[in-house]
N, C-alpha and C positions, 0 to 999 in steps of 0.2 A: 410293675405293670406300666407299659406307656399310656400316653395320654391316645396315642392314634385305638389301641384296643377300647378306651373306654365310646372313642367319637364311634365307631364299628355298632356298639350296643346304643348308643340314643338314632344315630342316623338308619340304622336297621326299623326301629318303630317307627319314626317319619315315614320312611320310604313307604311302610306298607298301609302308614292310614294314608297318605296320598292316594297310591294306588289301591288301594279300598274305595277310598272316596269317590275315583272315578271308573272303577266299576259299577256301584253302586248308581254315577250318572250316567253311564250306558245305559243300562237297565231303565230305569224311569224314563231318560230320553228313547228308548225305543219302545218303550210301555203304551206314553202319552206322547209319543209325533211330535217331543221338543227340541231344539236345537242338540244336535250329537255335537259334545263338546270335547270329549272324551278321545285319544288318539283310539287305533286301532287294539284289537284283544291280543296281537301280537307282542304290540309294545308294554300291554299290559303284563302278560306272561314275561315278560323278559325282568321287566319291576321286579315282580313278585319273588320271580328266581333270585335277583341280587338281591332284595331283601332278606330273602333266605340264608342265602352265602355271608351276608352281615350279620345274622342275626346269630346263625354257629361261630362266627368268630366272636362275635359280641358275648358268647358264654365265657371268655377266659375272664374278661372281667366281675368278679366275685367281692367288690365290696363291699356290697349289706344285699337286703333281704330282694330289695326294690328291683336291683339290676338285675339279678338273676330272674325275677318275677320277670320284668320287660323282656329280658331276652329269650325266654321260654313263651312268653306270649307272642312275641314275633316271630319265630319258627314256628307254632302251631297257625297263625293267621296268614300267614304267606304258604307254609306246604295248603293249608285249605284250600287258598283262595290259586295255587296255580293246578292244583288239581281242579278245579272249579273251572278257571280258563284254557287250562289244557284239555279239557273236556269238550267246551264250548268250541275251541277250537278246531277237533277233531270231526265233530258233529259237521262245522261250516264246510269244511275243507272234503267229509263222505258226501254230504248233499247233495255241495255245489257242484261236485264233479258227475252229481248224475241230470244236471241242467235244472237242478230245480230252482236256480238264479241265473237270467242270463242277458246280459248287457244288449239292449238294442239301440239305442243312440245318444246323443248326447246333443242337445240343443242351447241356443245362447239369445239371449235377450238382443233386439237391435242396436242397441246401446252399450251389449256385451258388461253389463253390468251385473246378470245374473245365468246361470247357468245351472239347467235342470241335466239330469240325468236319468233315462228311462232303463226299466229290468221288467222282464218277462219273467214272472216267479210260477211254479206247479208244485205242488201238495202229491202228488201222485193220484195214486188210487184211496187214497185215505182222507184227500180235500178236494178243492179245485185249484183254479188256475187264472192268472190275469196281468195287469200292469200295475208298476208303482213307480212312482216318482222324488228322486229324492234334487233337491234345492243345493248347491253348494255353497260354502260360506269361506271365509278365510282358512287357512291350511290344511285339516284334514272335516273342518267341521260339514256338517250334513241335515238334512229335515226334512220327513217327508211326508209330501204337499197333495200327493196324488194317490191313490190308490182301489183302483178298478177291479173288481172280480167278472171272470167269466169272459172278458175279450183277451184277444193276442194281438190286437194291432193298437198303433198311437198314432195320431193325428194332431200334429201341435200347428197353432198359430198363433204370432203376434199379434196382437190387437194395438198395445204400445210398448212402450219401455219397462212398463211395468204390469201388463195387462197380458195374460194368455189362455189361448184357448186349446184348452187337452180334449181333443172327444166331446167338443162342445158345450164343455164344461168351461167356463171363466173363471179364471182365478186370478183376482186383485193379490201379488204377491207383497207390494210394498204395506200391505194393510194384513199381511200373513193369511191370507187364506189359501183351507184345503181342501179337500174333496174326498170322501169316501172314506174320512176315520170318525 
């Protein structure tokens, strides 16, 4: 047996408590309105998949009890967790296409040091309907600061470089404040 089948079977359980871990941080970040640190559930899915693809190669190696133990727990935590995101993802993707997210502007701080991002979100006939705002942060990070029920319009204004008013709402962002969570 080479050495590259046995790295197949340890780098297969990395991969998938990574991408566990930051499933797991989506989740919470989208629970509790904390910073989304997390890439997208696509890139997660993709993880998950090659953990998978690692983790059957990872069964050739048969040394003792342990590896075979890890490599069958990586195949069972990664098919879960991409059936898990494949689902999620499904869901996003029926939704969204029936408008129940839908991009209406994008605004930037005078100072262009911060940049919100406004969505018209509806529930159907099953909820209601209103505005959210998410904060953007370094690469794909996200947080959001705003969230209104029951209107379809945004009204933003600078106050300062760090000061905004949504709907007459103020929100000091350098001091992390939100509205409506």
């Amino acid at each position: 047996m080479s050495s590259l089948e046995k790295r197949y079977n340890l780098w297969s359980i990395y991969l998938i408590i990574f991408c566990l871990g930051l499933a797991l941080d989506s989740l919470y970040s989208k629970m509790n309105n904390a910073w989304l640190i997390s890439p997208p559930n696509y890139i997660l899915f993709i993880i998950s998949v090659l953990a998978f693809i690692l983790g059957i190669k990872g069964l050739k190696d048969k040394r003792n009890w342990r590896t075979k133990t890890r490599s069958w727990l990586t195949i069972t935590l990664s098919l879960l967790l991409s059936i898990a995101l494949f689902l999620a993802l499904s869901f996003t993707l029926l939704f969204s296409s029936f408008g129940a997210n839908e991009h209406m502007k994008t605004v930037s701080s005078p100072d262009n040091s911060y940049t919100i991002d406004f969505y018209r979100w509806d529930a159907g006939a099953a909820g209601t309907f209103g505005v959210r705002g998410e904060l953007n942060g370094p690469l794909w990070f996200k947080k959001r600061i705003y969230n209104e029920k029951r209107i379809e319009n945004v009204n933003v204004e600078w106050k300062s470089n760090n000061k905004v008013s949504i709907n007459n709402h103020i929100l000091n962002l350098k001091e992390g404040e939100t509205f409506g969570y």
